[in-house]
N, C-alpha and C positions, 0 to 999 in steps of 0.2 A: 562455407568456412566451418569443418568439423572441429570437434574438440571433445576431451574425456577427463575427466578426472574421478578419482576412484578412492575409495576407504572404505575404511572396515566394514559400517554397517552401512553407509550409502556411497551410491554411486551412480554420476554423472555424462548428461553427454548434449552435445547442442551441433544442430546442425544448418546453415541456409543457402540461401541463391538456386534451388533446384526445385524440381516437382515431388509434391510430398511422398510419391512412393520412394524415389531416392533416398528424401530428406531421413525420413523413420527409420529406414534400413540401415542408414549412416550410422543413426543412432543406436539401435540394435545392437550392431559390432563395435562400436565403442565401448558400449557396454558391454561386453563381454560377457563371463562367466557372473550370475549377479551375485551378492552375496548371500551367503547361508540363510534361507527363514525370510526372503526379502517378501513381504505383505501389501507395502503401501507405493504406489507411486505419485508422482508430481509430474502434471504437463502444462508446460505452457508455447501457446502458438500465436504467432503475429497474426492480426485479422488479414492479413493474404490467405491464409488457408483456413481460417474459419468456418466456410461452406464444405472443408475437408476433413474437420473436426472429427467426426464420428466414426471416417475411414480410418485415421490413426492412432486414434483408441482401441478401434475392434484390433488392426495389425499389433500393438501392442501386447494389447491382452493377450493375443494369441501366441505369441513371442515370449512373452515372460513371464507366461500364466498367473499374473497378478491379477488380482480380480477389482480391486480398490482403488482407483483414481481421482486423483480433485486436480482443479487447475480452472485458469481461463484462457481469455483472448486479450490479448494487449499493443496497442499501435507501436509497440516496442517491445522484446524480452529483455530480460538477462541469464548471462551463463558465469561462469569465473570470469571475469577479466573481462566480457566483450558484452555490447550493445548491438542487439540488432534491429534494423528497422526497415522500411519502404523494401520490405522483401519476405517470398517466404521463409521460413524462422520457426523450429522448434526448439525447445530446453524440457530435457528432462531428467529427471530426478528417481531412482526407487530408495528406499530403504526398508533394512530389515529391523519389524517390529515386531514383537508377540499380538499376536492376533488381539487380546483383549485388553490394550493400550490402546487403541483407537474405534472412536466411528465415524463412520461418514454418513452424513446428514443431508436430506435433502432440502431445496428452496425454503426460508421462510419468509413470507411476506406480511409486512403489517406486522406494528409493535404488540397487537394481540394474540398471535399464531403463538403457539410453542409447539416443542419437540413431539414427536408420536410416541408411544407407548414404553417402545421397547428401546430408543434412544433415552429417555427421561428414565427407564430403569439402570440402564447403563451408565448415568451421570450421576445416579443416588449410590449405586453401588462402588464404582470407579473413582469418584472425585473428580474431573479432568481440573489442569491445571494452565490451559492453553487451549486456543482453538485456532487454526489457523481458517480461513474466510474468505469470500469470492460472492461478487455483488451485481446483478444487473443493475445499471444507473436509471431505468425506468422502474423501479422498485420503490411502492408508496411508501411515504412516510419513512423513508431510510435513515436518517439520524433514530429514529423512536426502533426501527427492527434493528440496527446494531446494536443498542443499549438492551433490549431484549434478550437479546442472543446471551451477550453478555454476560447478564444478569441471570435467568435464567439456566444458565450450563457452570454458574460462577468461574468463569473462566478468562484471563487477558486473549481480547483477540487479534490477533495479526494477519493484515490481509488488502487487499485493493479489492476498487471499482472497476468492472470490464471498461476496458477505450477499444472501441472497432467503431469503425467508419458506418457497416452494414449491418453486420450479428456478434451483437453480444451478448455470447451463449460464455458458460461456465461446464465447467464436470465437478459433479457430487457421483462418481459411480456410475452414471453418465452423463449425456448431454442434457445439459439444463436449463432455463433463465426462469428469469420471472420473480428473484428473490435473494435472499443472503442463502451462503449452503456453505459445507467446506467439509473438515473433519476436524474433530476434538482429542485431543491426546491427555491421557491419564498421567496422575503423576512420576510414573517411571521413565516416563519422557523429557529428559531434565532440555528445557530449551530455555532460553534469556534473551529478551528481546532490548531493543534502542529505538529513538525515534530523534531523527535529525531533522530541523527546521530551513525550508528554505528560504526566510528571511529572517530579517535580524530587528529588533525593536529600534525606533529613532529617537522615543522622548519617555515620557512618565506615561503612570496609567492615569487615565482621567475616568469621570464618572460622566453618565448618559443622563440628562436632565429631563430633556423633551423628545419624545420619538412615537411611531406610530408604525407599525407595520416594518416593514424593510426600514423606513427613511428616519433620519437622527437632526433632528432640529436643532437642538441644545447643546452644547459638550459646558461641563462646567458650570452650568448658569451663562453661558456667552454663546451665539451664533454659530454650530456646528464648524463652519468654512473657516472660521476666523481662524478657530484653534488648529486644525487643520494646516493653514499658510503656515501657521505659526510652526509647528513642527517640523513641515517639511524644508522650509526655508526661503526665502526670498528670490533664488534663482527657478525654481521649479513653481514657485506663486505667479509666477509674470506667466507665465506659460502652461497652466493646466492641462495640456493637450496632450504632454509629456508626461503626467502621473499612471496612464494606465498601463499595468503591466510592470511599475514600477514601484509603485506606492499602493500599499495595501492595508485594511484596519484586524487590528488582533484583538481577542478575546480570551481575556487572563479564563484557565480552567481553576476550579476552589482547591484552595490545600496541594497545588504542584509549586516548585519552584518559580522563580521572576521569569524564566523563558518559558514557561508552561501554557504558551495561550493557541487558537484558534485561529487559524491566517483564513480570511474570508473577502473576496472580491469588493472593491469600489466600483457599483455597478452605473451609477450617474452623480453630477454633482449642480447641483439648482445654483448659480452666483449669482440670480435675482435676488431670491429667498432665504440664501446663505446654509441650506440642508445638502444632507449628503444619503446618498441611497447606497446598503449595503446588499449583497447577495445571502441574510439572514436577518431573520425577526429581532429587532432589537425595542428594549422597552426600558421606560426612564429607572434609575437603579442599576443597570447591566453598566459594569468595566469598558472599558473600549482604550486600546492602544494604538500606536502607527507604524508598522515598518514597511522595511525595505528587501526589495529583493533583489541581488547582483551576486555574482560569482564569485568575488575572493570571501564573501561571507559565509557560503554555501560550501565553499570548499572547507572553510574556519570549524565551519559548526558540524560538516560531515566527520570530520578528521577525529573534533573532541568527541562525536558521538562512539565511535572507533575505537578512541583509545578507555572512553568510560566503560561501554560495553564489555571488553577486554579484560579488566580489571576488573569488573561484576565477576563475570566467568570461571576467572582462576584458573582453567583449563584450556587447553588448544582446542578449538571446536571441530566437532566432526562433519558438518555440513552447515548450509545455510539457505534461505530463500530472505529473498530481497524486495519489496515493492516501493516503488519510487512513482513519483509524478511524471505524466506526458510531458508537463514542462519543466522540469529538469534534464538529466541525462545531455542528448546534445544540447538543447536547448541553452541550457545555464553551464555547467562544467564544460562544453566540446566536443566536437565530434568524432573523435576518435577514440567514444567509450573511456573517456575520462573519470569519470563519475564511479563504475565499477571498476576501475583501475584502480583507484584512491581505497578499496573495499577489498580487491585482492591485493593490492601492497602491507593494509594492515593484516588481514588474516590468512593471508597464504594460498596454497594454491589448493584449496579446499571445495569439494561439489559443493553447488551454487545454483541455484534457479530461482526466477522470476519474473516480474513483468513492468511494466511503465501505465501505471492507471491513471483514472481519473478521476480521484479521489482516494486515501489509502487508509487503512484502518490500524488503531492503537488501542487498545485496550475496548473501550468502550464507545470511543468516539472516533468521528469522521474526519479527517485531515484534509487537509492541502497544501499542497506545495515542499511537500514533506518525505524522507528516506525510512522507512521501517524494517530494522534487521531482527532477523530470528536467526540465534546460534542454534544447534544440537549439538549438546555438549556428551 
C-alpha cells in the first residue's frame, strides 16, 4: 500500500506487502524530486525486513544522496493516516535542513557515557533544543541513559524503544544497537512536542508507606490490596484475574500537572499477604496512583492532546513523526489505523512517520502506554 505526501521542506513516502527491493523503490518515486538542501532523513521499517535494514539504507543513500539517516525497527510503523503491521513496511521521511542544525549521534550506553568530542562541541556551540531518540530495549540501565542524554545535550527528547521479535537494530548514520542514539536539532529547528496517556487515573494519589524492591506493602498506612479493591471497585475485586492489562499503578512525575504520571505494569498480586508487585523500584515516600486502560479514554486524551498541541503551535505544521505504543494503535483504538486517523484528521494530510515501540520517550523519561508527537513547525 504506497502513499506520498510532500511539502516544502519535507517529504514523505510509505510503502508495504512486497520484497524490499520493491518496497524502497516505491518509496524513491514517491518521493520524487526531494526538496532543495534536503540533509536529513527519517527511516522506519517493521521488523519483517529488519535483516534488510542495511540494504535499504545503502539503496537509499545512493538514491538521494543523503548521507544522515536515524530511524529504527518497529512491530508497527506509521505514515499519514495508516498503520502497518504483520508485514513488510517502510516510512520514510527526508527534510531539508542547513547542515549545522543537526547531529547525529551514535549509541549511548549507561547513564555514565556522554557524547564524543566533536558532538559535545557541537552542543556547546549550537544549543540543540530537541533531540529526537531510538533505544535498543537491552540497553543497561535505560531510565539513568535517557535522563543522561537528556541532561547532558539539555535538550526535550522525543523517541521510542525498538519492538522486533528478532533484531533490534536502530540507524544513527548507520546500523546500530546496543544503546540510545538519534539526532539533536539546534534551535532553528522550531518543533513542539505532546505526550498523550493511554490510561486515565480511577481515584486520588495516595502515599507508599511500606515497600521494598518492586513490591508495595502498605498504601496509606493500610494493606497495599485493600486500597487497591478499593479503587478499582467491587466488580473487578471478586475477580482479580481480570485486572491485568486493565488496571495499572501511576506515578505522579514532580511539578507536571494532575495527569502527569508514569503508567507502569502490575506485575503480581500476593491476596495471602495483601502486597502488590510493580514493574519499578518503589520505596516508602514514593506517590502511587491507579488507572485504567480502555479505548474511549485513549481516544478522549488523544484527541485533547491534538487539539493542545495545536494551540501551542500557532502555526500549520510542516511535518511530523509519531511514536506510540505496541499496545495501542490496533490494539486499543482498531484496526483499521484508527489511532493515526484521529492524528491525520487533526493535523492534515501532513509527512508523517514513525513506529509502535516498546516503550517511548518524553522529554526526559521513559513512558508506556503512551502517543508522543513532534510537530515541525
Amino acid at each position: 500500500m504506497p502513499g506520498a505526501v510532500v511539502g516544502d521542506r519535507f517529504r514523505a513516502a510509505h510503502a508495504s506487502g512486497g520484497p524490499w527491493p520493491a518496497l524502497v523503490k516505491a518509496c524513491v518515486e514517491q518521493l520524487g524530486a526531494l526538496p532543495h538542501g534536503a540533509t536529513l532523513g527519517f527511516l522506519y521499517v517493521t521488523d519483517a525486513l529488519a535483516s534488510d535494514l542495511a540494504n535499504i539504507l545503502a539503496f537509499l543513500r545512493e538514491r538521494t544522496r543523503i548521507a544522515d539517516w536515524v530511524g529504527s525497527v518497529g512491530l508497527g510503523i506509521c505514515s499519514a493516516g495508516i498503520e502497518t503491521y504483520e508485514c513488510p513496511g517502510l516510512a520514510v521521511m527526508v527534510a531539508a535542513l542547513p547542515m549545522d542544525t543537526f547531529r547525529v549521534f551514535s549509541p549511548i550506553a549507561g547513564g555514565s557515557q556522554g557524547f564524543g568530542p566533536e558532538i559535545a562541541s557541537w552542543i556547546a556551540r549550537r544549543r540543540p533544543a530537541i533531540g529526537v531518540v531510538h533505544s535498543d530495549p537491552r540497553c543497561p540501565e535505560l531510565d539513568d541513559t535517557i535522563a543522561a542524554v537528556s541532561k547532558r545535550s539539555a535538550t526535550f527528547l522525543v523517541g521510542g524503544i525498538t519492538s522486533a521479535r528478532q533484531l533490534p537494530v536502530q540507524i544513527a548514520g548507520r546500523i546500530v544497537q546496543g544503546g540510545v542514539s538519534g539526532v539533536l536539532l539546534a534551535q532553528d529547528v522550531i518543533v513542539t512536542a505532546g505526550l498523550s496517556q493511554g490510561c486515565s487515573r480511577i481515584g486520588p494519589i495516595h502515599l507508599v508507606t511500606e515497600a521494598q524492591g518492586n513490591i508495595v506493602m502498605a498504601i496509606d498506612g493500610r494493606p497495599a490490596l485493600d486500597v487497591f479493591k478499593e479503587e478499582i471497585g467491587d466488580l473487578l475485586s471478586r475477580d482479580l484475574r481480570k485486572v491485568p492489562g486493565l488496571i495499572f499503578a501511576g506515578f505522579p512525575i514532580a511539578g507536571s500537572d494532575p495527569d502527569g504520571f508514569l503508567v507502569r505494569n502490575l506485575l503480581a498480586i500476593d491476596i495471602e499477604r495483601k502486597w502488590l508487585t510493580f514493574r519499578r523500584a518503589v520505596k516508602p515516600g514514593d506517590q502511587i496512583l491507579f488507572c485504567r486502560r480502555d479505548t474511549q479514554n485513549a481516544v478522549a486524551d488523544l484527541k485533547r492532546m491534538l487539539d493542545d498541541i495545536k494551540l501551542r503551535s500557532g502555526n500549520t505544521p510542516q511535518a511530523a513523526l509519531y511514536f506510540s505504543c505496541v499496545m495501542r494503535g490496533a490494539n486499543l483504538f482498531g484496526p483499521e489505523s484508527e489511532e493515526l486517523g484521529l492524528v491525520r484528521q487533526a493535523l492534515g494530510d501532513i509527512p508523517l512517520v514513525g513506529f509502535f515501540a516498546s516503550g517511548e520517550i518524553s522529554n526526559n523519561r521513559l513512558h508506556e502506554y503512551t502517543g508522543v508527537l513532534a510537530l515541525f513547525l
